[in-house]
C-alpha positions as CSV (number, residue, x, y, z in Angstrom):
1,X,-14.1,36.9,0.7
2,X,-17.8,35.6,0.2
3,X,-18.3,32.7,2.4
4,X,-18.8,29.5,-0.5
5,X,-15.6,31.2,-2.4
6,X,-13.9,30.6,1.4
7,X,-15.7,26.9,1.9
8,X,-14.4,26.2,-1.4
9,X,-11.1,27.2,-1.7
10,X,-10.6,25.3,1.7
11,X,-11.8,22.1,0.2
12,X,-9.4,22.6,-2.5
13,X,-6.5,23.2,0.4
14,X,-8.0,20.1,1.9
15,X,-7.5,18.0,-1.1
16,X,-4.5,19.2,-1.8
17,X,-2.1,16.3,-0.1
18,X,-4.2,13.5,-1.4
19,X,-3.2,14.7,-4.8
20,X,-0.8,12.3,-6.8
21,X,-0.1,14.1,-9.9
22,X,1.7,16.9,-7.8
23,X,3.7,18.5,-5.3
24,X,1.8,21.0,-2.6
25,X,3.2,23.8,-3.3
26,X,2.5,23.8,-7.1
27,X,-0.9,22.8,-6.3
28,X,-1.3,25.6,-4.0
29,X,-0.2,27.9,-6.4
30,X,-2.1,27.0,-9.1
31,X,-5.6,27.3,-6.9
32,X,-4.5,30.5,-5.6
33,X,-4.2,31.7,-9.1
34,X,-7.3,30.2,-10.4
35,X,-9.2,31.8,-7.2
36,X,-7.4,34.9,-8.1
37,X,-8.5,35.3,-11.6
38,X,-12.2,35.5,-10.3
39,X,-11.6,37.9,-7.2
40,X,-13.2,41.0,-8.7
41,X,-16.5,39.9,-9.4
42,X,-19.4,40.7,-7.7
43,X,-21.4,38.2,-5.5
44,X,-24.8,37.9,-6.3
45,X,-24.4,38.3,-10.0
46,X,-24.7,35.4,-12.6
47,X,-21.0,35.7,-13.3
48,X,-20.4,34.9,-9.5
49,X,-22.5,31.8,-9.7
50,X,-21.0,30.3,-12.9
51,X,-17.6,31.0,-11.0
52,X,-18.4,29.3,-8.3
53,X,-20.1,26.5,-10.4
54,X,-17.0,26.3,-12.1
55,X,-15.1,25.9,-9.0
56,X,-17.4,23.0,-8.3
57,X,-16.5,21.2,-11.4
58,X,-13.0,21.5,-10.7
59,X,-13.7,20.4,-7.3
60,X,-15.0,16.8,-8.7
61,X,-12.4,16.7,-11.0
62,X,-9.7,16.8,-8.0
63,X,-11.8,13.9,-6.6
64,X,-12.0,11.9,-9.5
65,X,-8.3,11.8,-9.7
66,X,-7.7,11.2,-6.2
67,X,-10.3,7.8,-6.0
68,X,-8.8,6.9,-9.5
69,X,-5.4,7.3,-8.0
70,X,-6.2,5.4,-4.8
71,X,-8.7,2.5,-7.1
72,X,-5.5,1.9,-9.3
73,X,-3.4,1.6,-6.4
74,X,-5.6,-1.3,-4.9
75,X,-5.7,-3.2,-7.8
76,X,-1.9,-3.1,-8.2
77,X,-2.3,-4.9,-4.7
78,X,-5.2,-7.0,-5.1
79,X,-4.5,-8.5,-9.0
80,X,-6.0,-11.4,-9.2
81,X,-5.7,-12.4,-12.6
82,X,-2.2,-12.3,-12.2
83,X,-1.8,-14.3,-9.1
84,X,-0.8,-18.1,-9.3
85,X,-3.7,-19.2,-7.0
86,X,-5.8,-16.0,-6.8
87,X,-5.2,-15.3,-3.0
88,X,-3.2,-12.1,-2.0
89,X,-0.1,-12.8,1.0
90,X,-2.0,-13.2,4.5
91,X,-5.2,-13.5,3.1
92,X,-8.0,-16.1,3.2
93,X,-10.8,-16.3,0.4
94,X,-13.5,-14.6,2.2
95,X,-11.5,-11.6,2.7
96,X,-10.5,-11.6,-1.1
97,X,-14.0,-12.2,-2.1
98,X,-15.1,-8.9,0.2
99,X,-12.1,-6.6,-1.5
100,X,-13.2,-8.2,-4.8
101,X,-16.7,-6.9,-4.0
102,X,-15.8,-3.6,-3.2
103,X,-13.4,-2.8,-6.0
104,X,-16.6,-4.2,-8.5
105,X,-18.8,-1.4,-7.1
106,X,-15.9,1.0,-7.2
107,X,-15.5,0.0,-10.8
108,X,-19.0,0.2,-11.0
109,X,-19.2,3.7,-9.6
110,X,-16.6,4.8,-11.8
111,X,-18.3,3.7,-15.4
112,X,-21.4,5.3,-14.1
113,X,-19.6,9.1,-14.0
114,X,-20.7,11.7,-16.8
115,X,-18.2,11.4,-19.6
116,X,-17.3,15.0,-19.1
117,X,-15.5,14.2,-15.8
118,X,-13.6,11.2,-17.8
């Protein structure tokens, strides 16, 4: 196995408990398969590179779903518009103000992303 085919398929394997929308082993399965469908062609040809591209891609799109997974899951905890005073339990205003801060650029970050990846 060419050594970015291994780097990648272990950053898929790393990903692969953060992922929400399934279980491991069906998520193992499915990247073994997709890395499988690709194993006899040659490294160093075009065909190798737009695989590996490809593999990329599909790398970012694990990691979009995983940071939209985790953004939607602060929110739930953080809502202020749905809070009586606007203060989360245990929480003083400056520490709301912070997280508020943060999920803005998150947000942010987010909007800015190719539409592709959407």
């Amino acid at each position: 196995m060419h050594r970015r085919v291994r780097s990648l398929y272990k950053e898929f394997m790393l990903l692969g408990p953060l992922m929400p929308t399934m279980e491991m082993e069906k998520y193992r399965d499915t990247v073994r398969q997709r890395f499988m469908r690709n194993a006899s062609v040659t490294p160093g040809t075009k065909e190798f590179k737009k695989a590996l591209a490809w593999g990329r891609v599909g790398l970012r799109d694990v990691q979009t779903v995983i940071h939209v997974h985790k953004f939607r899951n602060m929110k739930k905890s953080y809502d202020w518009e749905n809070s009586s005073n606007g203060l989360c339990a245990g929480a003083n205003s400056s520490e709301v103000d912070t997280s508020r801060r943060r999920m803005e650029i998150s947000l942010a970050t987010v909007r800015s992303w190719p539409s592709s990846l959407n």
